[in-house]
SEMI-698233 format. One record per atom (N, C-alpha, C): residue in one letter; x, y, z. Coordinates in steps of 0.1 Angstrom, whole numbers, plus 5000, padded with zeros to 4 digits. Example, Ala and Ser with C-alpha at 12.3 -4.5 7.8 and 13.67 -1.06 7.14 Angstrom:
BEGIN
a513249435078;a512349555078;a513249675078;s512849785071;s513749895071;s512950005079;
END
This chain:
BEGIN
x514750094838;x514250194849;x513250124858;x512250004855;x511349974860;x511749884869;x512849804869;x513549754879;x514349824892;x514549934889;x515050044898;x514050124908;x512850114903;x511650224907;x510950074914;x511449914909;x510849844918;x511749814936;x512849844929;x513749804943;x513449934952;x512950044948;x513050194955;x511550154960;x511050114955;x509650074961;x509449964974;x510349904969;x510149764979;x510949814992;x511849894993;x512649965005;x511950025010;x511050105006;x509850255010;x509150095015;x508550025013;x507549945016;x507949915026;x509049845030;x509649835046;x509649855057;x509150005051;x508850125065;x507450065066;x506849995060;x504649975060;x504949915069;x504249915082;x503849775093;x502749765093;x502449635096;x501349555099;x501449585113;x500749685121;x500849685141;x500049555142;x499749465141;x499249365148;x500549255148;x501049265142;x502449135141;x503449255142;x503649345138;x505049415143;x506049395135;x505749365122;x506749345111;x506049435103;x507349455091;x506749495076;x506249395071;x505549525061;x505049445047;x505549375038;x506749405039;x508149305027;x507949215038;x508749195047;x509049095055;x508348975061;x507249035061;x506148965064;x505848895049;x505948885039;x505948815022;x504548865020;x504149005025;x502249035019;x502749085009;x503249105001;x503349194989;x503549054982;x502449054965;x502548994959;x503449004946;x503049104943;x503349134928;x503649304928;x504649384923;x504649454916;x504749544904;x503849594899;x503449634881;x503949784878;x504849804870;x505149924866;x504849964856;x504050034849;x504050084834;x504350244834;x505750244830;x506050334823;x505550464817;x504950424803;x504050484796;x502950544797;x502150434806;x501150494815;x500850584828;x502050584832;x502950634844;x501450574856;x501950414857;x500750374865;x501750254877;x501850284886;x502550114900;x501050094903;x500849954905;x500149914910;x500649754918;x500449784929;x501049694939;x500049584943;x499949454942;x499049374952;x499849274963;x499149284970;x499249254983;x498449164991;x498249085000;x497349025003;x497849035022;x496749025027;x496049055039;x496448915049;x497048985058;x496948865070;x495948755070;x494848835070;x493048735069;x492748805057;x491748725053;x491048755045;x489648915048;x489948875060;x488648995066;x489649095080;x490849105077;x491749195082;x490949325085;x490749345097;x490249535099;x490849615090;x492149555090;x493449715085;x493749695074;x493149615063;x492949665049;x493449795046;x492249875044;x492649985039;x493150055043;x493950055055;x494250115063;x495850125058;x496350005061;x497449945053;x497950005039;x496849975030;x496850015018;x496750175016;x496250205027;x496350385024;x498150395028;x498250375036;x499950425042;x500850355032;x500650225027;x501550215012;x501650315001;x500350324999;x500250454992;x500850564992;x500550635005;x500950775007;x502850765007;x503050625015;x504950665013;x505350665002;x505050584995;x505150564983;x505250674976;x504050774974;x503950874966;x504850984973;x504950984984;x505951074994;x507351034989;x508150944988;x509350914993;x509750954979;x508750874972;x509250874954;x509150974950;x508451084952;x508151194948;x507351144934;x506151064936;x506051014922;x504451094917;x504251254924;x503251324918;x501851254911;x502951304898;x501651264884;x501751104879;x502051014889;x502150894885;x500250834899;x500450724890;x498850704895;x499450564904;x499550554917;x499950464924;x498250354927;x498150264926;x497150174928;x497850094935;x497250044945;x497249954960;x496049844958;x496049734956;x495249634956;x495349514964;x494349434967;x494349314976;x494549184962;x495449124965;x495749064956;x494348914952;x493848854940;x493248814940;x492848644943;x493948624944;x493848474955;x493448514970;x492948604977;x492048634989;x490648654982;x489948554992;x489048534989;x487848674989;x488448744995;x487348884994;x488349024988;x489248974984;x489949064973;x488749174965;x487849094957;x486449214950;x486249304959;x485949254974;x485249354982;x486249454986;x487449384992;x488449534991;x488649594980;x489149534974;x489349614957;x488449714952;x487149664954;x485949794953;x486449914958;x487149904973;x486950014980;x488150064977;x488949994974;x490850074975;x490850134958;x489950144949;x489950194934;x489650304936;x489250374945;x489350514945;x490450574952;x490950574952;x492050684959;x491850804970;x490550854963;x490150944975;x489950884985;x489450764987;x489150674996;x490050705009;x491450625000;x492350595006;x493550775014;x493150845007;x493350995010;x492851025027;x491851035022;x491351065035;x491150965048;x491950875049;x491950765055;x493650825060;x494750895052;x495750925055;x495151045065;x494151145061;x494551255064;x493551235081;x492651155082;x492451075097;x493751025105;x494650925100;x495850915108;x496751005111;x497051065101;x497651205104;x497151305115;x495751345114;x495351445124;x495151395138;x495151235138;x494951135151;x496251135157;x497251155148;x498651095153;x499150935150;x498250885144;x497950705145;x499250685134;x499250755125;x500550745113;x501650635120;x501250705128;x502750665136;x503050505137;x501550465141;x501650255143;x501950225130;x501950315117;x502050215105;x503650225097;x504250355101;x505350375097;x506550365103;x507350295098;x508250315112;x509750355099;x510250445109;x511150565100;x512850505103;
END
């Protein structure tokens, strides 16, 4: 199953754009690694950043998030979005993207701005 929930994932990821290059996040090779546990009912995705000091961090990482938990319908499963740790400021994002609410309300600003729109493409 965890090979299945990773290919459904990496398609939903497709729709992520990076607006400053105009590609996805698959396409573009930012996605590092993805971790499924089952048991735990925990994905945690890392990914690494155009720059190392990219504006749109979490920006990025919020909208992976939200399709993700949208598309999948994956509720009560705990999606984690990380900066992978060969970037050299990985800690400092990582700090901030461990909360979730974080990254929540970072959706619910693009949303009410309309901005959703530069990161998704449908």
């Amino acid at each position: 199953m965890s090979k299945l929930v990773e290919s459904a994932i990496i398609e939903i990821l497709k729709k992520v754009r990076d607006p400053e290059l105009n590609g996805n996040v698959v396409e573009l090779g930012l996605i590092r690694s993805i971790n499924i546990d089952n048991n735990r009912k925990i994905v945690e995705i890392k990914w690494i950043p155009t720059s190392p000091i990219c504006p749109l961090v979490l920006v990025i990482s919020a909208v992976m998030r939200y399709v993700i938990l949208k598309k999948l319908e994956m509720g009560e499963w705990d999606v984690r979005i990380m900066v992978d740790e060969s970037v050299p400021t990985a800690s400092f994002w990582n700090s901030q993207l461990s909360d979730p609410s974080n990254l929540d309300k970072i959706i619910v600003r693009l949303r009410d701005t309309g901005q959703i729109n530069y990161f998704i493409s449908e």
